[in-house]
C-alpha positions in Angstrom: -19.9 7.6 11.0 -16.3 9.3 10.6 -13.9 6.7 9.2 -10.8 5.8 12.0 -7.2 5.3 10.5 -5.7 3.4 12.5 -2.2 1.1 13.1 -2.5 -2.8 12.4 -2.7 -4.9 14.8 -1.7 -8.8 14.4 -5.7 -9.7 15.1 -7.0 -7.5 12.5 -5.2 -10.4 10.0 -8.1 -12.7 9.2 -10.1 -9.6 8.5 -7.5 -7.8 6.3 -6.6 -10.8 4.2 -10.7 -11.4 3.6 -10.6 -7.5 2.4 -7.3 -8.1 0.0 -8.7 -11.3 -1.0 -12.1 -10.1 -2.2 -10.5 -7.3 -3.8 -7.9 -9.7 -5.7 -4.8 -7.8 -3.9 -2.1 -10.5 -3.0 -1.9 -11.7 0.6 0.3 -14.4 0.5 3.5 -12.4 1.5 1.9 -10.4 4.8 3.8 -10.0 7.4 2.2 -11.4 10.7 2.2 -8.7 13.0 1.3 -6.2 10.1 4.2 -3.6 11.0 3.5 -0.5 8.6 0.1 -1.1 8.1 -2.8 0.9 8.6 -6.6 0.2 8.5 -9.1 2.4 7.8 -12.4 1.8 10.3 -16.1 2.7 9.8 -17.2 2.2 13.2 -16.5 -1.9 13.8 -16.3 -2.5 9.8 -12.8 -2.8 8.5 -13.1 -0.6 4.6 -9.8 0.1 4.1 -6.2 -0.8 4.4 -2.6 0.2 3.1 0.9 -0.8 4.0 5.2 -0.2 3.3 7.2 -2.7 3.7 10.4 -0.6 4.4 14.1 -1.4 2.8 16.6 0.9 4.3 15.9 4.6 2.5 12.9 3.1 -0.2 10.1 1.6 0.5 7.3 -0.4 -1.0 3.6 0.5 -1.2 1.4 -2.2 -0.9 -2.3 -3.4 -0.4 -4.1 0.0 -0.7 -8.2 -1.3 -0.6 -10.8 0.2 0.1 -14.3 -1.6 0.3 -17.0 -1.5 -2.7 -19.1 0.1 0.2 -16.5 3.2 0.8 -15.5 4.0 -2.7 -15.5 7.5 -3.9 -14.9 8.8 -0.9 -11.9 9.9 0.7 -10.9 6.9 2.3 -7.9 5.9 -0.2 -6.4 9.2 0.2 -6.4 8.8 3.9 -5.0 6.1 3.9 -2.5 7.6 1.3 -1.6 10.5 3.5 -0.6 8.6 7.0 1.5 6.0 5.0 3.3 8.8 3.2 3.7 10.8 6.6 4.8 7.4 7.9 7.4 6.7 5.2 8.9 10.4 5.8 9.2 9.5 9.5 11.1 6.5 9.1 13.3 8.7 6.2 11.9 6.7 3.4 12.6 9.2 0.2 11.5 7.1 -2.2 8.6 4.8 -2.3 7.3 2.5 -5.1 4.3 0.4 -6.2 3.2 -2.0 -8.7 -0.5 -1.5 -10.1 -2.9 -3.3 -12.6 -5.4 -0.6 -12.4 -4.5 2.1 -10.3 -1.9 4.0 -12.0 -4.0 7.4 -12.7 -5.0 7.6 -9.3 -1.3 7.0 -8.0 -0.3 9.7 -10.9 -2.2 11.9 -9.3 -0.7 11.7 -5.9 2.5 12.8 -7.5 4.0 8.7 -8.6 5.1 8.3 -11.8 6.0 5.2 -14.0 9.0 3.6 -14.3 11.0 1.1 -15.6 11.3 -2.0 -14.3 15.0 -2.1 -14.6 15.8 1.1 -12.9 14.1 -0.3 -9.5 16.5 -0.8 -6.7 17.3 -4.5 -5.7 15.8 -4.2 -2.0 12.2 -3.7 -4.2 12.9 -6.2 -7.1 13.7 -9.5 -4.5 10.4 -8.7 -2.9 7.7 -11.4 -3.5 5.4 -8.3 -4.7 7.7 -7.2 -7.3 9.1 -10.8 -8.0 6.7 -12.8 -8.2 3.2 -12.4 -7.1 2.5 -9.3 -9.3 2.2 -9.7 -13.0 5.2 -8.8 -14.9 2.6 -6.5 -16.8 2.0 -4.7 -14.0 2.8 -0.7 -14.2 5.9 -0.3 -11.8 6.0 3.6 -10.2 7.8 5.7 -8.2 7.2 8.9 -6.0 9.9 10.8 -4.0 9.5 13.2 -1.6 11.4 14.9 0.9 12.4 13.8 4.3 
């Protein structure tokens, strides 16, 4: 079955959280009605999910999962792909993230690391960058073109 990337909807919650949670992704900070999420479908079963929380001109990529099941496939990128054609939409130029084990994948997507202290305020108040990821954490960045 072809995998269906589609907008969040408030219901799809429950079943995003279980995803996140299983995967050890934080889900204490999601926003309700899930603006700026997407979910990646294989036929009923949800296998994917990625999100922005948007600040202005930046924003902040967050809870990119796929499923043990999906893996090595080209679900992530999907996923990738419409939240980056999201961001551009909204005139996001710059987008971060904060990874424990996902930083040569993001590399190769075109993010890069950075230091913590060059990160603009709207990102470091954010629960994600504040608190509920590890300091250790590898902060990057990508920019791209509006």
């Amino acid at each position: 079955m072809a995998i269906i990337i589609q907008p969040a909807r408030p219901e799809n919650l429950p079943e995003l959280v279980q995803l996140l949670t299983q995967n050890q992704l934080p889900v204490e900070d999601l926003p309700v009605d899930l603006p700026n999420f997407w979910l990646a479908f294989d036929g009923e079963k949800l296998v994917g999910s990625i999100g922005v929380d948007v600040y202005e001109n930046v924003g902040l990529l967050r809870s990119l999962c796929v499923d043990a099941t999906h893996r090595n496939r080209p679900v992530a990128r999907q996923l990738c792909d419409r939240a980056f054609d999201e961001a551009k939409r909204q005139a996001i130029s710059t987008l971060y993230l904060l990874t424990t084990t996902a930083d040569q994948y993001f590399q190769r997507l075109g993010f890069a690391p950075v230091d913590r202290s060059t990160v603009p305020d709207a990102i470091t108040k954010t629960s994600q960058f504040s608190s509920l990821c590890p300091s250790s954490a590898t902060v990057m960045k990508l920019t791209q073109a509006v």
